[in-house]
C-alpha positions in Angstrom: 74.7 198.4 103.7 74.4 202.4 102.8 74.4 204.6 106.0 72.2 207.6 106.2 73.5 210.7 104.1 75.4 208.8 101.0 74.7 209.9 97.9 74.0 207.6 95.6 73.7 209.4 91.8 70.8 211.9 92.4 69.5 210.5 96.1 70.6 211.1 99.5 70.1 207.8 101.8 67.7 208.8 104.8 67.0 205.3 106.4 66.6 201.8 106.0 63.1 200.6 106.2 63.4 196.8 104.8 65.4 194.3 104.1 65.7 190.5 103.0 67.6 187.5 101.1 67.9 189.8 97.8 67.9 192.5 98.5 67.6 195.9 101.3 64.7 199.3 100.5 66.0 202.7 101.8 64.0 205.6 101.9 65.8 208.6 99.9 65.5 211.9 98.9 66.0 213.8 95.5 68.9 216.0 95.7 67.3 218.7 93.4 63.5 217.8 93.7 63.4 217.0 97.6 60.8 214.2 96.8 60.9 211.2 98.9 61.5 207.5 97.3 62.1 203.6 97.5 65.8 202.4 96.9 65.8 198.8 96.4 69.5 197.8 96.0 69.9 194.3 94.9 72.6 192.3 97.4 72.9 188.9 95.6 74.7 189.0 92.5 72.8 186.1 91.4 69.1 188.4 91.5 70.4 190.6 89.2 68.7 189.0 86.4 65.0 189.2 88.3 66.3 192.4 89.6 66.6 193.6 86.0 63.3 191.9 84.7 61.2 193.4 87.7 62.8 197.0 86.7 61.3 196.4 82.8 57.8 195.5 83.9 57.0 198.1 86.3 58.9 200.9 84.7 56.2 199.7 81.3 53.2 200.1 84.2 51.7 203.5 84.9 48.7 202.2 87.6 47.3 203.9 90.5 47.6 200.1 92.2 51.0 199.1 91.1 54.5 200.7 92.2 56.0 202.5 89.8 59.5 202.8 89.0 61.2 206.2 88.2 65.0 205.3 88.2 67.7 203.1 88.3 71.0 204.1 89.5 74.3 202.2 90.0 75.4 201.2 93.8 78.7 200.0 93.8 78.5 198.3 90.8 75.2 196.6 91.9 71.4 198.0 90.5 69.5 199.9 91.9 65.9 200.3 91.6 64.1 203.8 92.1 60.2 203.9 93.3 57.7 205.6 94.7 57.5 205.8 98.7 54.5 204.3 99.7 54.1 205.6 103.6 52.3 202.2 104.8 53.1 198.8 105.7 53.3 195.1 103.3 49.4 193.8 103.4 50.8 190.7 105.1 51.7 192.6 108.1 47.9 194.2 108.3 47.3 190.6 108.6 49.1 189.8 111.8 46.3 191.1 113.7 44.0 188.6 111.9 41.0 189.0 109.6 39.9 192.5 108.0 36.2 193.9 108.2 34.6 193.0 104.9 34.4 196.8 103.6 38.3 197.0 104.4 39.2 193.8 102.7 36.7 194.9 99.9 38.8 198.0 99.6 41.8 196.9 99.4 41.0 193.5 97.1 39.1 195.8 94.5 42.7 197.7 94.6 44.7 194.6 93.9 42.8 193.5 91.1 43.3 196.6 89.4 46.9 196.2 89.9 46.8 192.7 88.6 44.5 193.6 85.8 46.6 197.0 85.0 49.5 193.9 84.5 47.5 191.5 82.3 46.9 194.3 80.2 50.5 194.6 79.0 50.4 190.3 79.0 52.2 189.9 81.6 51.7 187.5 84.4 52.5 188.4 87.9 52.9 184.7 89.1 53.7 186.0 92.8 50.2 187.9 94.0 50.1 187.7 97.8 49.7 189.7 100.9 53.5 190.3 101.1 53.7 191.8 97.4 50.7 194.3 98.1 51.7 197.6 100.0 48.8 199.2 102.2 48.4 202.6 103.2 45.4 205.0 104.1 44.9 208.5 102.2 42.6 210.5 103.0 40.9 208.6 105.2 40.7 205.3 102.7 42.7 202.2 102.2 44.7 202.0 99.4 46.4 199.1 97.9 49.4 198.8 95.3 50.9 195.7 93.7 54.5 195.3 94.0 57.5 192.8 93.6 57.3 192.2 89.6 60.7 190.2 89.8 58.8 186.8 88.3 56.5 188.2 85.7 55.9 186.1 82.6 55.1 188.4 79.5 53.1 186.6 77.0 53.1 186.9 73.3 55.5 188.2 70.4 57.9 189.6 72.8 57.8 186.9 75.5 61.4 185.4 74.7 63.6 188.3 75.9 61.5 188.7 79.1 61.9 185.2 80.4 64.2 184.0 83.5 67.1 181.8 81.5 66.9 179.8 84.5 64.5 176.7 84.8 60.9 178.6 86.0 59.8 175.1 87.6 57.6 176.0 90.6 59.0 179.4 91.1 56.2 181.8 92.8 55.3 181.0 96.8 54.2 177.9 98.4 50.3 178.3 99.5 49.8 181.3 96.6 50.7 179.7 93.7 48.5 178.0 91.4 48.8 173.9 90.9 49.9 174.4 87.2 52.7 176.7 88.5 53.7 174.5 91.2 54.7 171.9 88.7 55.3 174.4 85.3 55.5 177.8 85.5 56.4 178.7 82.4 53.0 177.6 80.9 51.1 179.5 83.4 48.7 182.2 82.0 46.7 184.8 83.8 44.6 182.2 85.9 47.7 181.5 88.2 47.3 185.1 89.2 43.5 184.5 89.1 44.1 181.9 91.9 46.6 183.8 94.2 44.1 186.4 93.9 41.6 183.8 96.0 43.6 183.1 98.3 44.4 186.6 99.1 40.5 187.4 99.2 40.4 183.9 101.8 43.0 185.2 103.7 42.1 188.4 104.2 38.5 187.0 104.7 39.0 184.3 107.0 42.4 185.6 108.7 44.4 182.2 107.1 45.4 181.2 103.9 43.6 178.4 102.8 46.3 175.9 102.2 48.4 175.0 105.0 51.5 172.6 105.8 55.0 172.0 104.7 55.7 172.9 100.8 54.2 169.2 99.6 51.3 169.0 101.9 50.1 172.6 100.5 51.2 171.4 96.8 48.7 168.4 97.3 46.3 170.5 99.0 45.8 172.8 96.4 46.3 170.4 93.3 43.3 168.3 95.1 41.1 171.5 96.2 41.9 170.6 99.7 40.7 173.2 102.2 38.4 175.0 104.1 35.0 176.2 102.5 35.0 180.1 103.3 31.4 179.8 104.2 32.3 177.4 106.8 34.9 179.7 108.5 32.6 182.6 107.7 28.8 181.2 108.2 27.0 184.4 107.0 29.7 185.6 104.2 27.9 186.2 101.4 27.1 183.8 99.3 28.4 185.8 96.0 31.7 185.9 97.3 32.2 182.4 98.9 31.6 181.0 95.3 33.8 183.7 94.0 36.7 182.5 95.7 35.8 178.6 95.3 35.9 179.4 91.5 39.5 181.2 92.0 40.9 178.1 94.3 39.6 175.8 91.4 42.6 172.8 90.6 41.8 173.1 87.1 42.2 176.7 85.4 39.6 175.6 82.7 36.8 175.9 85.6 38.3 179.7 86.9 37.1 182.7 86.2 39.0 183.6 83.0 40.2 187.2 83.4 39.4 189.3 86.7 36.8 191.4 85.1 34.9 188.0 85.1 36.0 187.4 89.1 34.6 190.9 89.8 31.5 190.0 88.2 30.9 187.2 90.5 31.8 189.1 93.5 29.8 192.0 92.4 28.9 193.8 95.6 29.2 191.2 97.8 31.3 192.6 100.3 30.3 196.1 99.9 26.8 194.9 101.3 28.2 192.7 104.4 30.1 196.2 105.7 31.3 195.4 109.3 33.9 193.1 111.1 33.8 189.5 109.9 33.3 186.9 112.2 35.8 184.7 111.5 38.5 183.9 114.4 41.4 185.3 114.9 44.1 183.7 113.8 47.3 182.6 115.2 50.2 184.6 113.8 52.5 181.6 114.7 50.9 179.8 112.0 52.0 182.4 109.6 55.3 183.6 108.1 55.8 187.5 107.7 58.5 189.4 105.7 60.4 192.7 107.3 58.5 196.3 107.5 57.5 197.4 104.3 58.1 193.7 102.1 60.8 194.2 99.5 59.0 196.2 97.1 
């Protein structure tokens, strides 16, 4: 663990302000610039692969709604990955208190499709979209919403091969986000895996729970049967735009999703925009729930 005031290459260490299984984020400054970043140091030697692979895809992604990556430095022999400082909190923690007020979630989900979006641009697939991976923060009075974690990504096309985990990609993404066809392969998974995690992080936001629940097989069956909660039925005057919206997203079979985003914000349209205050839904009960450390692992 790095105490405040080493230097690591061109950073100074100020404090640490997450940690996890991988890996630990500290806040440092610039020696010479004085600006303030994200230092994720990787703290399993066997990440260092996805460490590596989440370092190529954001440093390749200049978005407003994704992370970007400005350096990497060496820590002891271990990588370590410079970012921008985003002064808010992981979207999973905004979700403790329970659902978000239809504008907000509007806000923030028109953010994380860009993100998303900015990614399938480049072909890559994010394959682990959820409210832990999306950092919050309000400027200037408004919500904004980045896409982070890219440790996963599947790049499609010519250059696929060098970008690929050499491990077996079987089910790798998170239980009650991940698509069925990712559950069981996902190295075949395309841009509607994403497509789906992206419902269930419009549900969640929504209805204040994500819409598969149970131990990792229950929610695998769940999802691969189209198991769950209607949105209308948690949220009886949600519009009806979005509720099919995010039945199309939570769809078994990625032949009957929306096929890009740009088609899912179509459906949506203004939906949200138009229903403006609080939703109705209940709040939910954060001991259902599982939440990462301050600021997720970026």
């Amino acid at each position: 663990m790095l105490e405040p005031g080493a230097v690591i290459e061109r950073y100074v260490v100020s404090a640490l302000v997450g940690s996890g299984a991988m890996a630990r984020v500290y806040r440092v400054e610039h020696t010479h610039l004085g600006s303030t970043h994200a230092l994720k140091v990787v703290e399993s030697p066997g990440a260092v692969e996805r460490f590596a692979r989440e370092a190529r895809a954001q440093a390749q992604l200049r978005h407003p709604n994704v992370v970007a990556v400005t350096d990497f430095v060496d820590v002891a022999g271990l990588p370590g990955l410079v970012m921008e400082f985003v002064d808010g909190s992981g979207l999973n923690q905004l979700l403790r208190r329970g659902s978000l007020p239809w504008n907000t979630a509007d806000r923030i989900f028109t953010d994380v499709c860009a993100g998303v979006q900015a990614a399938h641009a480049l072909n890559m697939v994010h394959r682990d979209v959820k409210p832990a991976n999306v950092l919050v923060a309000q400027v200037d009075g408004r919500w904004l919403a980045k896409v982070a974690d890219f440790g996963i990504v599947k790049v499609l096309g010519e250059h696929a091969e060098a970008h690929q985990l050499t491990r077996s990609s079987s089910g790798m993404g998170t239980p009650g986000y991940m698509a069925p066809e990712q559950m069981s392969d996902a190295k075949h998974a395309d841009v509607r895996a994403d497509i789906f995690s992206l419902g269930c992080v419009l549900y969640r936001m929504l209805c204040g729970t994500p819409p598969f629940h149970g131990g990792v097989r229950t929610i695998y069956t769940r999802a691969a049967r189209g198991q769950y909660a209607p949105p209308e039925q948690r949220i009886p005057n949600l519009p009806p735009a979005c509720a099919a919206a995010i039945r199309a997203c939570l769809e078994p079979d990625r032949e009957r999703r929306p096929p890009t985003i740009a088609a899912l914000r179509a459906m949506l349209g203004d939906a949200l925009g138009e229903g403006g205050g609080a939703s109705p839904a209940p709040r939910s009960d954060p001991s259902t729930f599982t939440f990462t450390v301050p600021r997720s692992l970026l």
